[in-house]
C-alpha positions in Angstrom: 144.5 12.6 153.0 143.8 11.4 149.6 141.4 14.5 149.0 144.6 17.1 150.1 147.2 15.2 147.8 144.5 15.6 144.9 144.2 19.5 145.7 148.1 19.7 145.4 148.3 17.6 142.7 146.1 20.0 140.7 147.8 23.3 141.8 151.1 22.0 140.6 150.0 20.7 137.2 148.1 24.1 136.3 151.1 26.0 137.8 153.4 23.7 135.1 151.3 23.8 132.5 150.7 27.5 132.2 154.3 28.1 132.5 154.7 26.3 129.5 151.8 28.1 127.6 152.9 30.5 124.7 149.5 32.6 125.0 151.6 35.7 126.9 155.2 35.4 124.5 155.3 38.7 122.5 156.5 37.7 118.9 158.8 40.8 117.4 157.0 43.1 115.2 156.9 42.3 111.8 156.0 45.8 109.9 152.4 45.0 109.8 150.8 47.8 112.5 147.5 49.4 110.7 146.7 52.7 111.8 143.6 54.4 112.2 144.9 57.6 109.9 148.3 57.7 108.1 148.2 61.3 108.6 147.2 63.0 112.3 146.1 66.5 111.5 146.0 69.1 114.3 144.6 71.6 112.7 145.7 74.6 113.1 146.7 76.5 116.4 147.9 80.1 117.2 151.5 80.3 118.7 152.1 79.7 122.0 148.8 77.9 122.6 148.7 74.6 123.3 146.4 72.0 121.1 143.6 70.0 121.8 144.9 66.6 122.1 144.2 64.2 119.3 144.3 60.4 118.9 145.8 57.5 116.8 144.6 54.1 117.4 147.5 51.7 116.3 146.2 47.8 115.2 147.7 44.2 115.6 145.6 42.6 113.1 147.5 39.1 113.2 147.4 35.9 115.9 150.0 37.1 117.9 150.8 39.1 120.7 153.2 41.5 119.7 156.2 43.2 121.2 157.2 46.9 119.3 160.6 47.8 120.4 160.1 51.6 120.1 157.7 54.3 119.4 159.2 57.6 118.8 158.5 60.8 117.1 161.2 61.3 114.3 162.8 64.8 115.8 163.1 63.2 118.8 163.5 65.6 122.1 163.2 68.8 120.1 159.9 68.1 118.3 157.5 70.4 119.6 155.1 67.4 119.4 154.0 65.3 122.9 152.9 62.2 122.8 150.8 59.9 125.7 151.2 56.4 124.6 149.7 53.5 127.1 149.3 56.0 129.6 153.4 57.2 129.5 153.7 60.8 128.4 156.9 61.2 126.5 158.6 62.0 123.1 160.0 57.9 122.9 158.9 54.8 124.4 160.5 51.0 124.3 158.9 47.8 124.1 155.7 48.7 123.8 153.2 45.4 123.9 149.8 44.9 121.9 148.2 41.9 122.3 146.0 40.0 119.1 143.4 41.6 117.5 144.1 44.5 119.9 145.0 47.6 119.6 146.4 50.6 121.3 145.8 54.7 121.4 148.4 57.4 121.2 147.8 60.8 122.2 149.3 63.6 120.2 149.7 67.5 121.6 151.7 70.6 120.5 152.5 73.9 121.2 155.0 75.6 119.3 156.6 79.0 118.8 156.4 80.7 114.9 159.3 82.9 116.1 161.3 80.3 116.2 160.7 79.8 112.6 160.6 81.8 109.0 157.0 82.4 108.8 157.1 85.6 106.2 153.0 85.5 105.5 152.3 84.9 109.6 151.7 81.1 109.3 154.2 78.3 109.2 153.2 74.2 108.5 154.7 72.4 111.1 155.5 68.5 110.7 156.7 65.7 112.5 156.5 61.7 112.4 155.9 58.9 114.6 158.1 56.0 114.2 157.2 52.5 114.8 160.4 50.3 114.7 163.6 50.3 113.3 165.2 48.9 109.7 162.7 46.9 107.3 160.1 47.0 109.7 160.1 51.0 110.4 156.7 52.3 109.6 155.3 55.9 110.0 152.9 58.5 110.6 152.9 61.5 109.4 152.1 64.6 112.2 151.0 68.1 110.9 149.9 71.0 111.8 149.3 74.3 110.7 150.7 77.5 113.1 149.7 80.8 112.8 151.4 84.1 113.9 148.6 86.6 116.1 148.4 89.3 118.0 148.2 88.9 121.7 146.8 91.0 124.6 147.5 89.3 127.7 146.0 90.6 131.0 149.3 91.4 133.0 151.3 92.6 129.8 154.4 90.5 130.1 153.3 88.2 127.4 152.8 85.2 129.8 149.1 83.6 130.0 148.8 83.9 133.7 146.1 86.2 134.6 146.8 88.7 137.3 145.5 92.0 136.4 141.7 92.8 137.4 140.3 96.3 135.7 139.3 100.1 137.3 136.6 101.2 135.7 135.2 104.9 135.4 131.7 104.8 136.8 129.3 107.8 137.2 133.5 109.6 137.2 134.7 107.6 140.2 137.5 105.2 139.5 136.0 102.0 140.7 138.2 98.9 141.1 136.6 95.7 139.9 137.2 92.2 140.1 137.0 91.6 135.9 140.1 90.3 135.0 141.7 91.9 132.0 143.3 95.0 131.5 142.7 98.7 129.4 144.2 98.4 125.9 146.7 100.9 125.0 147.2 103.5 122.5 149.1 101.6 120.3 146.2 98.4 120.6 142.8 100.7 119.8 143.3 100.1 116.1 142.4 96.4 114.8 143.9 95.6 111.6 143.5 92.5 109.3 147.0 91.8 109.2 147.1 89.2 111.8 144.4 87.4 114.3 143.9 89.0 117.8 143.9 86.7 120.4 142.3 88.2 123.9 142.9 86.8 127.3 140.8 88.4 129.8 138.3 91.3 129.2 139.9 94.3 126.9 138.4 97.3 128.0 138.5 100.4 125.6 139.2 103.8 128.2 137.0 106.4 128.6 137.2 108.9 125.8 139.0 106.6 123.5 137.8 104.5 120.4 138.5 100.9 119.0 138.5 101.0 115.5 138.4 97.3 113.7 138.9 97.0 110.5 137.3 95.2 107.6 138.5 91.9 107.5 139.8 91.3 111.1 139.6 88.5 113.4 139.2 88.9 116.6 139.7 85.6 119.0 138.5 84.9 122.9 140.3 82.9 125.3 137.9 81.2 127.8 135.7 84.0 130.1 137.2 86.7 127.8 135.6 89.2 125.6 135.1 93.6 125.0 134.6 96.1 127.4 133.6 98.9 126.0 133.6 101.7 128.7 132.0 104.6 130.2 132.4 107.6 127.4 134.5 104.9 125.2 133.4 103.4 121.7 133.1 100.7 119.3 133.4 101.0 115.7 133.4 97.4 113.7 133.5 98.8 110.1 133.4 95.5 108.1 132.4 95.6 104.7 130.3 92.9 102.3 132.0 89.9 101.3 131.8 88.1 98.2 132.6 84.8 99.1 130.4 83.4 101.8 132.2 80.9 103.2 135.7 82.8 103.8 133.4 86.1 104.7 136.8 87.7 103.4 136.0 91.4 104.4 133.6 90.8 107.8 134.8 91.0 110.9 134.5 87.8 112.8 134.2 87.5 116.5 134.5 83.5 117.9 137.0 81.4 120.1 140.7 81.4 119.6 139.6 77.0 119.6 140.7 77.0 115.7 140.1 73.2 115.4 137.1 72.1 113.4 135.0 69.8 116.6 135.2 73.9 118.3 133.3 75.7 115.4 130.0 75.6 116.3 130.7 75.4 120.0 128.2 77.7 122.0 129.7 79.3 125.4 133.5 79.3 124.7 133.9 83.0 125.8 132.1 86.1 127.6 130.8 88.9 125.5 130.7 92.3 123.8 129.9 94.5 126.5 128.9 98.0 125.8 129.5 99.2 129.5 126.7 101.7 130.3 128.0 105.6 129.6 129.6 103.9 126.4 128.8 106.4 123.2 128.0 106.2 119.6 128.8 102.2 119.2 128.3 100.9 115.2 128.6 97.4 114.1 128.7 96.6 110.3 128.8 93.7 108.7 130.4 91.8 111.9 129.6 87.5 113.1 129.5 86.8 116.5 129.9 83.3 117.7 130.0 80.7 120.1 129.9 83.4 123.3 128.2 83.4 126.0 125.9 86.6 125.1 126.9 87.7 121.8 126.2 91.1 122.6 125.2 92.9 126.4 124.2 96.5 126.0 123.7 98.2 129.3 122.3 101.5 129.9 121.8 105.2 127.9 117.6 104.4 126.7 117.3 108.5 125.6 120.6 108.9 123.7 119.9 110.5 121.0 120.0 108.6 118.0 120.9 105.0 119.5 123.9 103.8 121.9 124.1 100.8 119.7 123.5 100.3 116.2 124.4 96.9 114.3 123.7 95.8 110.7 124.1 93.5 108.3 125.4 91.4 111.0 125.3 88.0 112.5 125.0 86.6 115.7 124.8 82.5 116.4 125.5 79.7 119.4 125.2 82.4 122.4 124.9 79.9 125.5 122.6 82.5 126.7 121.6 85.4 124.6 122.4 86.7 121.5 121.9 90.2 122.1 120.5 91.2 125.8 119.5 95.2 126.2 119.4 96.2 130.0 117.1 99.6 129.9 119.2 100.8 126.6 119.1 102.0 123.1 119.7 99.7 120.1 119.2 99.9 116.4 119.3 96.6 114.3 118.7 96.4 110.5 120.4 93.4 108.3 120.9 91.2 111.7 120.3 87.9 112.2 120.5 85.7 115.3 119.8 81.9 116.1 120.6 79.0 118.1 120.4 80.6 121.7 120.5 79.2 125.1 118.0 81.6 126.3 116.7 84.7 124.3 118.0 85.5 120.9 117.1 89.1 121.8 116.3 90.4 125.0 115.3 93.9 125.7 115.0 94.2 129.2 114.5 96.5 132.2 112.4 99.1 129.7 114.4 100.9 126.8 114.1 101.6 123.2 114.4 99.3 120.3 113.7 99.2 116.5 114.6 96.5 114.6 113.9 96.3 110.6 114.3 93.4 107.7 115.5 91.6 110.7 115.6 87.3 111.3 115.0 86.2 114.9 115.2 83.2 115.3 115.9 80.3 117.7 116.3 76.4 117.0 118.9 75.8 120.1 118.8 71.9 120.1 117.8 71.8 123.5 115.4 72.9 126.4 115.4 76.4 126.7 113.2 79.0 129.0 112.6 82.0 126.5 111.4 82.3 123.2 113.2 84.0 120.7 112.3 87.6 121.5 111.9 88.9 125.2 110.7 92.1 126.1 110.0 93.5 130.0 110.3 96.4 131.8 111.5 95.2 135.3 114.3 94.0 137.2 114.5 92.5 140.5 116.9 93.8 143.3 118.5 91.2 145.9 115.5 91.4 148.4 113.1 90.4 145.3 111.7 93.4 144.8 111.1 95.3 141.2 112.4 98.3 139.8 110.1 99.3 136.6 110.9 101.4 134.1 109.9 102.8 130.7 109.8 100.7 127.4 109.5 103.5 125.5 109.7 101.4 122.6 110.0 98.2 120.4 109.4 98.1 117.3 109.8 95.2 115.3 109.2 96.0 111.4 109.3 93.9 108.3 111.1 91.1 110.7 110.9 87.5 111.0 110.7 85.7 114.1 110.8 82.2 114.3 111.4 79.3 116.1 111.6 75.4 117.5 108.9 76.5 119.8 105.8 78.3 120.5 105.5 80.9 121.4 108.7 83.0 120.2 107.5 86.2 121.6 107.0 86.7 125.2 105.8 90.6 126.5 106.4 90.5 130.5 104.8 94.2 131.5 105.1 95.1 135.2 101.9 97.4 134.6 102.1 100.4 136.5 99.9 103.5 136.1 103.2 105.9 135.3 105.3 103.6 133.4 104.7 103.2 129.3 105.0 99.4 127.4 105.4 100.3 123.9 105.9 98.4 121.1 104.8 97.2 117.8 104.8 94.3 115.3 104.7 95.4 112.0 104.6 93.1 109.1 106.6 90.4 110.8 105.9 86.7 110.1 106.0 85.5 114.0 105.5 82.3 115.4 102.7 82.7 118.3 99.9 80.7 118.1 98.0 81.8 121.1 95.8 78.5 120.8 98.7 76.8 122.3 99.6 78.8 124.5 98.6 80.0 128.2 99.7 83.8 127.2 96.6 86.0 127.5 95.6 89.7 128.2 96.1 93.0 126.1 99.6 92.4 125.1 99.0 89.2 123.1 95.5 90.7 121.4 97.0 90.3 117.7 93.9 92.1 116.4 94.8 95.4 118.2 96.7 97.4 115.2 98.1 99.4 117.9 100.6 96.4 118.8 100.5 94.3 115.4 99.9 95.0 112.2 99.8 93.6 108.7 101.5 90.1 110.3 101.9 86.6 109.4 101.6 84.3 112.0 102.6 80.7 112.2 103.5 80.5 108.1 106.6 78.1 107.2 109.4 81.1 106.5 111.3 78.1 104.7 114.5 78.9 105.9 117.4 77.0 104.3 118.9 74.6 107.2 118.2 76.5 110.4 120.2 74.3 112.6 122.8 75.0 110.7 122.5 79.1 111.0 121.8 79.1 107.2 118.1 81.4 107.4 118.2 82.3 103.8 115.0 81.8 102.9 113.8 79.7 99.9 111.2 80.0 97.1 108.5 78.3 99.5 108.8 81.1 102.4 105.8 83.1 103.6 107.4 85.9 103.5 108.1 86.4 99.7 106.9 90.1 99.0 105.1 90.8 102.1 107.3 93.5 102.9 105.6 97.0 103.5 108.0 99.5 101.0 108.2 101.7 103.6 111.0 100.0 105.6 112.1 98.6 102.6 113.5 102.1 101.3 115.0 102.6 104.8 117.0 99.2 104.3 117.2 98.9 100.8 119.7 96.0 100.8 119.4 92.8 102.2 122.6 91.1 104.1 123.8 89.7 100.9 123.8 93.6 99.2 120.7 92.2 97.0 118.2 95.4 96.3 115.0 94.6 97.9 113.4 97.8 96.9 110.9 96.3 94.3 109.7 93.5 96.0 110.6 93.1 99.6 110.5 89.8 101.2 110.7 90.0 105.2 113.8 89.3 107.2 117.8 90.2 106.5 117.3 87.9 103.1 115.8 88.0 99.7 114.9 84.8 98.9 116.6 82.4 97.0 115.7 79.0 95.0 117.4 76.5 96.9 119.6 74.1 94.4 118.2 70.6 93.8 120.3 67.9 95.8 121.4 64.7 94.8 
């Protein structure tokens, strides 16, 4: 008995004495919130496209548990701000607790229309504010972001994201329905200006007979699993033109992501590819970058064009989540090009073909595991019951290149050998990482003393590029391959990517060499 009147004794005593506690009483706010920015950038987004979503962390610094009577953004229902504060989605929130030395995340999204304002060079500064109470203890934080005008070519053509239009592709002349969403582009689309960005949803396929025509100086944008399609008896023409700043790359064109915001720029994977259809004709690219796709460039079909079906220079291609540049049994020309940070292969020529590639960097320092070295050659493919279809490599050629790596080897020559088929190619005066000491790679292929495959190379030398994980491959005063050039490529390419004469003492790669500036 005595025990059971202690046991209620107890409950009641706790119950009265933490009713009269003053640990959970929210004192007003006083004005004294700290916030993790006082400015929330966005960044800046094309119309119509929604934001990623970005955060402000709001502090209580003081003793108390505090009540804020409201959060709202200053514009109130029309901004074209959203906010997510304590897991509420809205534009204005009451009584809104934070508890000492706590703190407290909102979550800030836009999307907004430039028609609906004057935007006379294409881009308008959008701004907003977040208000945290009322009178003397009002405090703000400032919301901006930066809106810019594009051109749009939406699948379905009714200027709505929602893709519902698959493309018909001419194949061998039959009209074959596919299941590739996007759409053909239209008379009025096959010129590409630098006026404004182009924003593609979907795969824009070029028609047969017709030619896109980009201009120096345009950028071209890919929504997720979006990209070119440049079709049987259609062509590409990317005419960009050097640059002399760098950094902007004022007069290149530039292929990447329509993800504008700075975390997205060196994303790998965000879109599908440039994909010269097989049948496609007389495709050049000058002075173009490629980034963040999936295979910067997949070139199918035509190996005996005459001339090339492809030829790209002074170009670059980084961050492919797969391959920069894969050749199925086709034709390509590369001279100025330079490719890096690949999931797989920075350049592939598979399924037989023909290839030459001079002053070229090939290289590959993708920060993880990958299963290919930098350059892959073969001459097979495998049907669905396993079996393989062999062809020609009628030839590779590789001349005055470099190609380098993270790993060893970076060159890997997978022959089907067979009695009727040819395997040529040839390393000439390339610096190559392949030291076969360290490697199980054996037979004929990987003799490097048989002048018929290599000659005059460098194996295994530092090339001293500036900051390859960074895609900077300019190399320094320290590289190997100062002057090891042979003059007779040199003369063919007698400019490096940067429009520097190499004539008199070429260096091997896309780059003269520089003399890196002393840091601090």
């Amino acid at each position: 008995m005595k025990r059971s009147l202690y046991f209620l004794f107890t409950i009641v005593f706790l119950i009265l004495w933490s009713s009269c506690r003053k640990d959970f009483d929210f004192s007003p706010n006083t004005g004294t919130l700290q916030f993790s920015k006082d400015t929330v950038y966005l960044d800046t987004v094309f119309t119509n496209i929604g934001s990623s979503t970005y955060n402000l962390k709001v502090y209580n610094r003081s003793n108390n548990d505090i009540l804020i009577p409201s959060i709202r953004l200053a514009l109130g229902n029309t901004s074209n701000y959203r906010l997510n504060v304590d897991g509420m989605a809205g534009k204005s929130f009451e009584n809104i607790q934070i508890l000492a030395k706590d703190s407290l995340f909102i979550f800030v999204e836009t999307t907004i229309d430039i028609n609906n304002f004057s935007n006379p060079d294409g881009k308008f500064l959008y701004t907003d504010q977040i208000e945290f109470d009322t009178g003397a203890n009002l405090q703000k934080v400032e919301l901006v972001t930066l809106v810019q005008d594009a051109v749009f070519i939406y699948p379905d053509r009714d200027n709505t994201t929602k893709v519902i239009e698959t493309l018909s592709l001419d194949i061998n002349g039959d009209k074959v329905e596919t299941d590739i969403q996007g759409r053909e582009l239209l008379p009025s689309e096959l010129t590409f200006t630098n006026e404004k960005p182009y924003v593609i949803y979907g795969f824009a396929a070029v028609p047969n007979g017709e030619t896109l025509t980009i201009n120096a100086g345009a950028r071209v944008h890919f929504h997720e699993n979006s990209g070119l399609l440049i079709s049987e008896g259609s062509t590409l023409k990317v005419n960009g033109t050097a640059s002399s700043d760098q950094k902007l790359l004022e007069n290149e064109v530039i292929f990447e992501s329509d993800r504008l915001e700075p975390d997205f720029s060196e994303v790998s994977g965000q879109w599908g590819t440039i994909w010269l259809f097989d049948g496609s004709i007389n495709n050049t690219i000058n002075y173009a970058t490629i980034k963040n796709a999936s295979i910067g460039i997949l070139c199918d079909g035509n190996p005996n064009v005459i001339g090339q079906k492809l030829k790209i220079t002074n170009s670059q291609i980084y961050n492919s989540s797969n391959f920069g540049i894969l050749g199925r049994n086709t034709s390509i020309t590369g001279e100025n090009v330079v490719i890096n940070n690949s999931g797989q292969s920075s350049f592939a020529g598979t399924f037989g073909g023909k290839y030459n590639f001079t002053h070229c960097t090939i290289a590959n320092y993708w920060s993880g595991s990958r299963p290919l070295p930098s350059v892959l050659l073969n001459n097979f493919i495998t049907d669905e019951e396993d079996n393989a279809i062999v062809t020609n490599l009628t030839q590779a050629n590789f001349n005055n290149c470099i190609i380098y790596g993270n790993d060893n080897p970076e060159i890997l020559l997978d022959e089907i050998e067979d009695d009727a088929i040819v395997f040529n190619f040839k390393f000439t005066n390339c610096l190559i990482r392949f030291d076969n000491r360290n490697t199980t790679l054996t037979g004929p292929n990987y003799d490097l003393n048989d002048t018929n495959h290599y000659e005059g190379n460098i194996f295994n030398k530092d090339p001293n590029f500036k900051d390859a994980n960074k895609n900077m491959l300019i190399i320094g005063d320290d590289s190997a391959a100062i002057n090891k050039g042979l003059s007779t490529f040199a003369t063919q390419v007698p400019f490096d990517i940067l429009n520097v004469d190499r004539t008199a003492s070429p260096d091997l790669g896309a780059y003269q060499h520089i003399i890196f500036p002393v840091e601090d």
